[in-house]
C-alpha atoms as a printed R data frame, in Angstrom:
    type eleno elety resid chain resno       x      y       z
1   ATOM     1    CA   UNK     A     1   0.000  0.000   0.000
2   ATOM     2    CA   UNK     A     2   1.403  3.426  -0.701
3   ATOM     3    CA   UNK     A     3   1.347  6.764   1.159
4   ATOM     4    CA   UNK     A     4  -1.238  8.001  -1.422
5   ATOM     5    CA   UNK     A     5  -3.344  5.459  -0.470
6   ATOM     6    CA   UNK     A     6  -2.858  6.279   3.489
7   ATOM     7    CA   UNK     A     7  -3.845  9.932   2.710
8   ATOM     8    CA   UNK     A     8  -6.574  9.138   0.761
9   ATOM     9    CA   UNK     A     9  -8.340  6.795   2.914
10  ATOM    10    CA   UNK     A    10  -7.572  9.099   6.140
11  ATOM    11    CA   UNK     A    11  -9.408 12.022   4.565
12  ATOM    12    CA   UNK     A    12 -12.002 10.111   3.505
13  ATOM    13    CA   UNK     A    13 -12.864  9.245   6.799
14  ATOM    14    CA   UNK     A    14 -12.084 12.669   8.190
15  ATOM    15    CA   UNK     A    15 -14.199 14.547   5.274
16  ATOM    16    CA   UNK     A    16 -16.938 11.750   6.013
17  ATOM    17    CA   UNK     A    17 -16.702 12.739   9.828
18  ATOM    18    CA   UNK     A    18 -17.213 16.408   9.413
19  ATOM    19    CA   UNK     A    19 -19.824 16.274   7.130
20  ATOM    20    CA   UNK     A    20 -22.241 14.270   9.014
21  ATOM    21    CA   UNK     A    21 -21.198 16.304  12.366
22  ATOM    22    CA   UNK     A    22 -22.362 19.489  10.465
23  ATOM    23    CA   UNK     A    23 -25.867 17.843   9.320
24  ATOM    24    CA   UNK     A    24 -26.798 17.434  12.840
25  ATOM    25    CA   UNK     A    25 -25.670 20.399  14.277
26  ATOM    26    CA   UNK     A    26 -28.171 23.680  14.239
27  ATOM    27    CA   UNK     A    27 -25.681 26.484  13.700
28  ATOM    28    CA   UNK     A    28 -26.103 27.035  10.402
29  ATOM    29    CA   UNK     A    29 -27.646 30.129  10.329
30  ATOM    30    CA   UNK     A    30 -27.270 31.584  13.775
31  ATOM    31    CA   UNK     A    31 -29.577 35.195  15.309
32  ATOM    32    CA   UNK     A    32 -27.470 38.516  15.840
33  ATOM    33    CA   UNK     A    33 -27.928 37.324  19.922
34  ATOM    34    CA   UNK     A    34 -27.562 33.717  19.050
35  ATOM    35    CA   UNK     A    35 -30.782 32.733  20.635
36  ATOM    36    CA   UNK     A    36 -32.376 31.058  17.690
37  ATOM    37    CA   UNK     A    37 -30.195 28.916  15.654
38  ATOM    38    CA   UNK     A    38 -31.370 26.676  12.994
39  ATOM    39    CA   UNK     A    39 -29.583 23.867  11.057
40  ATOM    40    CA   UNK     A    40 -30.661 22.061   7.928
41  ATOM    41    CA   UNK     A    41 -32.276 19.142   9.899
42  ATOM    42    CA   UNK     A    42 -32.387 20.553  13.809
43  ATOM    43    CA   UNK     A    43 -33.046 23.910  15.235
44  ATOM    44    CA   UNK     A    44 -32.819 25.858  19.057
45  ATOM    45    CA   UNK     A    45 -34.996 28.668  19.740
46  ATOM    46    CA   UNK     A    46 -35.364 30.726  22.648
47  ATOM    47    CA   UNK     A    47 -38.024 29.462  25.271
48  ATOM    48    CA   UNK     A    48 -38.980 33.220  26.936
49  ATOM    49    CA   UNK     A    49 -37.692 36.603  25.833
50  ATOM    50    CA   UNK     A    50 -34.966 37.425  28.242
51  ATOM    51    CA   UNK     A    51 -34.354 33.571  29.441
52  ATOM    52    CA   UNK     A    52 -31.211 31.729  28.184
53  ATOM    53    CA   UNK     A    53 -33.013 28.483  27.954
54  ATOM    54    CA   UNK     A    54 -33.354 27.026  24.068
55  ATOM    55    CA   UNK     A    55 -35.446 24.378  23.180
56  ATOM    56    CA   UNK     A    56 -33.449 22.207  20.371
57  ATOM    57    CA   UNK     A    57 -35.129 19.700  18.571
58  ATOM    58    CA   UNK     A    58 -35.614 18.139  14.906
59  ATOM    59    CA   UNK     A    59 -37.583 19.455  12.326
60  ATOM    60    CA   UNK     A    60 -39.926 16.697  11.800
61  ATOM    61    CA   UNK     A    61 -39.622 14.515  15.540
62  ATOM    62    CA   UNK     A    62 -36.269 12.206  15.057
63  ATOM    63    CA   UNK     A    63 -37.390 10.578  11.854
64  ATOM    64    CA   UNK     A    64 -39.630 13.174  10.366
65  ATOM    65    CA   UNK     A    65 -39.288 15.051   7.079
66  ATOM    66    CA   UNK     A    66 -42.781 16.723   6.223
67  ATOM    67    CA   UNK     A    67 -42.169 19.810   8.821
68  ATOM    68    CA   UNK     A    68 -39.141 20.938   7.692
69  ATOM    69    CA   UNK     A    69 -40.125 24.588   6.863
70  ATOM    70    CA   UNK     A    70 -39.846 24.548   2.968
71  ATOM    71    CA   UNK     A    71 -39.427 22.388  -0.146
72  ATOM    72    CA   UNK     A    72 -36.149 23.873  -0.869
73  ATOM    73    CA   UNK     A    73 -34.932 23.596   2.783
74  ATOM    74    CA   UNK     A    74 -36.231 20.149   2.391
75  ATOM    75    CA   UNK     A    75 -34.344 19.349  -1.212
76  ATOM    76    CA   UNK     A    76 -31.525 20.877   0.837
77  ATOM    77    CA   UNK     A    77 -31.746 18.313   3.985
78  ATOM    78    CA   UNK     A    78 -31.939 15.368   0.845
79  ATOM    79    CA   UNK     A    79 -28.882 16.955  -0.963
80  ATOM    80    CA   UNK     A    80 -26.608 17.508   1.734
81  ATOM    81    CA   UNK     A    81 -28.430 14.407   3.950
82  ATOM    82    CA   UNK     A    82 -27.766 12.218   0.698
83  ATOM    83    CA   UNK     A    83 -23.802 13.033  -0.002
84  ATOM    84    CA   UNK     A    84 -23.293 12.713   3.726
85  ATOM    85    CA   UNK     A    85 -24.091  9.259   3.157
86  ATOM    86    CA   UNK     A    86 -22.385  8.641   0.251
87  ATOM    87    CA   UNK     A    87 -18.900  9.724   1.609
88  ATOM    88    CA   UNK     A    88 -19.429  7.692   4.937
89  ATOM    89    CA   UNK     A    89 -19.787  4.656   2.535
90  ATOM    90    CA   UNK     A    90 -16.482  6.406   0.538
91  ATOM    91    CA   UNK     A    91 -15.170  6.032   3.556
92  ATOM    92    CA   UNK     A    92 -15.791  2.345   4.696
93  ATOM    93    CA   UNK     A    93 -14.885  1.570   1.037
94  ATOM    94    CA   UNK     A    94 -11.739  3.400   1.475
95  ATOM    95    CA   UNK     A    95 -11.046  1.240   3.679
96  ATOM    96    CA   UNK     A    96 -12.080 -1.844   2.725
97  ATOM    97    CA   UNK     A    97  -9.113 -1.443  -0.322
98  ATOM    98    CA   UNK     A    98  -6.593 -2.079   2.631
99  ATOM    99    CA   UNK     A    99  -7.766 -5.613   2.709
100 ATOM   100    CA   UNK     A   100  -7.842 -6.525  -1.417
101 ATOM   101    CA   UNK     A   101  -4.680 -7.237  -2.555
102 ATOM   102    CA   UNK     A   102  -6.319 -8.558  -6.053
103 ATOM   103    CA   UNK     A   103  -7.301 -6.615  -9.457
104 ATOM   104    CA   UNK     A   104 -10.409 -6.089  -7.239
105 ATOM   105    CA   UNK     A   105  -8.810 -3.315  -5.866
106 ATOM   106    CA   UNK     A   106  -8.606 -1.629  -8.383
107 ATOM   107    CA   UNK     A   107 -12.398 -1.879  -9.611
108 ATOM   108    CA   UNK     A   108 -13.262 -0.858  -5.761
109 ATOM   109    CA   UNK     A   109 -10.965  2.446  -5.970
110 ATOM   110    CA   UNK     A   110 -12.841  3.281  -9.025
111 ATOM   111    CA   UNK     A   111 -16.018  2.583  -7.914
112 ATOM   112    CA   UNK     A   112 -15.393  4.363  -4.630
113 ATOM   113    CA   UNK     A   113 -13.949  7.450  -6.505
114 ATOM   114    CA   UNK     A   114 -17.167  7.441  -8.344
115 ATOM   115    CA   UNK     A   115 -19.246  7.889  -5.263
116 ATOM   116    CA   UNK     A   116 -17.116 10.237  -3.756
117 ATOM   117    CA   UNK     A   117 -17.702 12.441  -6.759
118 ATOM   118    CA   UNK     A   118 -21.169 11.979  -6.560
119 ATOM   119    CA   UNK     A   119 -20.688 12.996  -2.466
120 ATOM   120    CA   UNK     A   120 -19.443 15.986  -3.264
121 ATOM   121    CA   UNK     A   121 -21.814 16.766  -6.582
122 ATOM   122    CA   UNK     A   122 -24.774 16.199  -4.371
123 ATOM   123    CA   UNK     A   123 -23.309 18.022  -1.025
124 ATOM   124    CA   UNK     A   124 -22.409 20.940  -3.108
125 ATOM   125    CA   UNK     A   125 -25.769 21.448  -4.510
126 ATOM   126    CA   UNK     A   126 -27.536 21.307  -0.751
127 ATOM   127    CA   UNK     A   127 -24.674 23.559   0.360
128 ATOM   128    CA   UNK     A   128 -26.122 26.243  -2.379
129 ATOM   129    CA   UNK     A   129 -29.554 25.506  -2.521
130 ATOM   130    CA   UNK     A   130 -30.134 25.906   1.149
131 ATOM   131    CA   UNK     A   131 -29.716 29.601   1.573
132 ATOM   132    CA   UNK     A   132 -32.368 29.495  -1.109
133 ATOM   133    CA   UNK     A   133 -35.035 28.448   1.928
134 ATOM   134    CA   UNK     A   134 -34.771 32.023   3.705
135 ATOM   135    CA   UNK     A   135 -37.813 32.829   1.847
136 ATOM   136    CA   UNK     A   136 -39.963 30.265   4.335
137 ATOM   137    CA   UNK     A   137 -42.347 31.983   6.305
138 ATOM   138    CA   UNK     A   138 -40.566 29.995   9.815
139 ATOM   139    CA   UNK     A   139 -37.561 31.427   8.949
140 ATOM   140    CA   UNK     A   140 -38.883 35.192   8.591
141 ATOM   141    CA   UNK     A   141 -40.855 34.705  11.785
142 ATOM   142    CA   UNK     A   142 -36.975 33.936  13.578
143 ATOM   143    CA   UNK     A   143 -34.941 36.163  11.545
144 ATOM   144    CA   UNK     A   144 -36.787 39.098  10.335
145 ATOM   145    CA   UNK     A   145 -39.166 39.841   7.521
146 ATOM   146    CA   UNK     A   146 -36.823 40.856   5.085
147 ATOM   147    CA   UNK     A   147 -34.921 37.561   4.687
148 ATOM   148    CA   UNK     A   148 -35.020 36.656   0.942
149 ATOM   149    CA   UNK     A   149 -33.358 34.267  -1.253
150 ATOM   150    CA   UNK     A   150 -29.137 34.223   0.055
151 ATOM   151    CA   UNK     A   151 -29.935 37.395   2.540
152 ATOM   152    CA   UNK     A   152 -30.762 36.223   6.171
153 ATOM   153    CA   UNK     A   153 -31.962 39.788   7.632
154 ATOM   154    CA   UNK     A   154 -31.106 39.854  11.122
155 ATOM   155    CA   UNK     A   155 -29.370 36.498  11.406
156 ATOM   156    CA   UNK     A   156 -25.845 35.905  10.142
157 ATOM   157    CA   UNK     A   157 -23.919 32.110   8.583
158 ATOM   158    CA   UNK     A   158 -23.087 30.300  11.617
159 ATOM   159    CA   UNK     A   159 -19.875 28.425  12.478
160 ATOM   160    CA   UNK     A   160 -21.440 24.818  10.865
161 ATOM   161    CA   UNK     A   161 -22.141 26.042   7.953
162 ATOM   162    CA   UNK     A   162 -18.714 27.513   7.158
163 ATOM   163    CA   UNK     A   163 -17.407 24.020   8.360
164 ATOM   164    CA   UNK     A   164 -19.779 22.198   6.154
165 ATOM   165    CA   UNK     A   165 -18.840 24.573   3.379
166 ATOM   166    CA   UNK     A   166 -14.871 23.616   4.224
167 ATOM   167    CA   UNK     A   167 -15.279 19.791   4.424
168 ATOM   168    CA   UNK     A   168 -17.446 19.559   0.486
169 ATOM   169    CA   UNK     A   169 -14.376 21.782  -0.511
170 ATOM   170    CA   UNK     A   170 -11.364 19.362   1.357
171 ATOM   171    CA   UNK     A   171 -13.872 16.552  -0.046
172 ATOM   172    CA   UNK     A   172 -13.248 17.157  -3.774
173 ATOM   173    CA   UNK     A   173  -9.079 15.843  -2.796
174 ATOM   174    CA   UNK     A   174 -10.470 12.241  -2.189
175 ATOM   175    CA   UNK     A   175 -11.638 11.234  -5.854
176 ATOM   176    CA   UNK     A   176  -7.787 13.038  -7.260
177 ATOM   177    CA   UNK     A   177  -6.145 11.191  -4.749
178 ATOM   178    CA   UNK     A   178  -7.718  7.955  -5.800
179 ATOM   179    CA   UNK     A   179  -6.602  8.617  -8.864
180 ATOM   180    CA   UNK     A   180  -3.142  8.770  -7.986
181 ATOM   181    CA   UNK     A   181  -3.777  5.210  -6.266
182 ATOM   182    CA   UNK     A   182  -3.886  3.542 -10.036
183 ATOM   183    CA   UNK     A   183  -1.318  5.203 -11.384
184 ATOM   184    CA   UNK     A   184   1.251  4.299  -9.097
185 ATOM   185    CA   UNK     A   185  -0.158  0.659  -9.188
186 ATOM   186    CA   UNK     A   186   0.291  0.817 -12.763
187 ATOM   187    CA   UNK     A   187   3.704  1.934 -12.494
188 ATOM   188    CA   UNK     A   188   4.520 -0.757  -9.775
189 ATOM   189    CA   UNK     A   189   3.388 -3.533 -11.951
190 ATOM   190    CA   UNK     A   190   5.199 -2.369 -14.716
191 ATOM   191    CA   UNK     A   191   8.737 -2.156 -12.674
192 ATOM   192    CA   UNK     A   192   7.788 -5.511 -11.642
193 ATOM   193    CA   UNK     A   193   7.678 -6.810 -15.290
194 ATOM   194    CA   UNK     A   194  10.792 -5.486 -15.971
């Protein structure tokens, strides 16, 4: 196994790591006083005026999808929800190509590669279409009645959203590194021949 390979399967697993931490976390978009906070799948709000005690919660109860507060915040949730998924399975596969010492690994790093792309296709596009949801009637009642398509009002891009933002980018090095896995096979058999 080389050191490409090392690299590649440790940030898949890191990239896959990050990204589901920021889908549960509610600091996406975070109030000027940080007592409302809402995430793509989970939100706090303040209780009281003038208490600091936040009820957090998910959208739809633990399983639920039809209350998340728009169609677009919902496409969002499947988007990001859906690459999440795909690079924790990246990840395992990763993996996995430690233990395949056959032309099988080969097909796997492909195949892997493939839906690691696809990860960061389909995290990408909830990334940018969720800022699309500000328009929702919840999220004016929270952050002001201005908020409009990519303009939040009185609330501001939280810390998990920036994070989320950071681990699609990092996530786009795992399909090029894998790539770099079967040409320095190649070029290991062929030293091998001669």
């Amino acid at each position: 196994m080389s050191y490409v390979q090392y690299i590649w399967i440790l940030l898949s697993i890191l990239v896959s790591i990050t990204c589901s931490f920021c889908f549960m976390q509610p600091e996406w978009i975070m109030h000027v006083n940080f007592t409302n906070t809402f995430g793509i799948y989970t939100y706090c709000v303040s209780q009281r005026a003038g208490m600091d005690t936040r009820a957090c919660g998910f959208y739809g109860g633990r399983f639920g999808f039809g209350n998340i507060p728009s169609t677009t915040w919902q496409a969002a949730c499947l988007l990001y929800g859906g690459g999440c998924l795909f690079t924790c399975f990246g990840a395992l596969c990763s993996l996995a190509t430690m233990c395949v010492r056959t032309q099988l690994e080969m097909t796997l790093v492909m195949s892997t590669r493939y839906l690691q792309t696809s990860a960061v296709f389909l995290m990408a596009s909830g990334l940018f279409v969720y800022p699309m949801s500000f328009e929702s009637n919840y999220f004016r009642i929270y952050c002001g009645t201005k908020s409009a398509m990519f303009y939040a009002d009185t609330c501001t891009v939280g810390w998990t959203y920036l994070l989320a933002t950071v681990g699609c980018a990092i996530s786009i090095f795992c399909p090029i590194l894998s790539l770099f896995i079967g040409i320095e096979s190649d070029s290991h058999s062929n030293v091998c021949k001669l």
